[in-house]
C-alpha positions as CSV (number, residue, x, y, z in Angstrom):
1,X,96.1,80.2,131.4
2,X,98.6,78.0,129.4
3,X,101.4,79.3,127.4
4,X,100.0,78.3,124.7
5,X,96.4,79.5,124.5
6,X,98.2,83.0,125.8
7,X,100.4,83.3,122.5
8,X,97.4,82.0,120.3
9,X,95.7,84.7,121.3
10,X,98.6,87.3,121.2
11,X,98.9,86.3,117.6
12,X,95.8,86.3,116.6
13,X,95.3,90.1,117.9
14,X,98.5,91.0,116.0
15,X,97.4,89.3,113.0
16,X,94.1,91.5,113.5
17,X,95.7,94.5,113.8
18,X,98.2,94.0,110.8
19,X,95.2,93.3,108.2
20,X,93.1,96.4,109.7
21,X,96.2,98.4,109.4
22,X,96.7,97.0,105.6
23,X,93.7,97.4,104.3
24,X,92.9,100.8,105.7
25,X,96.4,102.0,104.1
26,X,95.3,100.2,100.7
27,X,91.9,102.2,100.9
28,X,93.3,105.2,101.5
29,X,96.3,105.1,99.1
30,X,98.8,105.8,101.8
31,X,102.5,106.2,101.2
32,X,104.6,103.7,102.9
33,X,105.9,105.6,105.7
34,X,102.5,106.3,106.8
35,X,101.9,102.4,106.7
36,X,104.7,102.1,109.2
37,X,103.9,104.5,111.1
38,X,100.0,102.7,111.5
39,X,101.8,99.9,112.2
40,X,104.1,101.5,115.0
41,X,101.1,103.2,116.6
42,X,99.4,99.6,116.6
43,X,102.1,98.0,118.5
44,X,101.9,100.7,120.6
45,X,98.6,100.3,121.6
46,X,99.1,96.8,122.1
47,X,101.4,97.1,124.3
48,X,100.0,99.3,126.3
49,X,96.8,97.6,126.5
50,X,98.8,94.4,128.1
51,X,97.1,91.6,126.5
């Protein structure tokens, strides 16, 4: 696989996960801690995953 195919795709799930994470705070009227905190536990479990 090409570098660049590789962080097309890595941006593209990181762009995915940061408008889930959004709108899911925006729906439930979270405080902005919690948003970080999504967005900490997101990395996470991106990380952890590999891709």
């Amino acid at each position: 696989m090409k570098l660049n195919s590789f962080l097309k795709k890595v941006a593209l799930i990181d762009i995915t996960i940061f408008v889930v994470v959004t709108l899911l705070c925006e729906i439930k009227n979270l405080i902005l801690r919690y948003y970080v905190d999504f967005l900490t536990y997101a990395g996470f479990a991106l990380v952890c995953i590999g891709r």
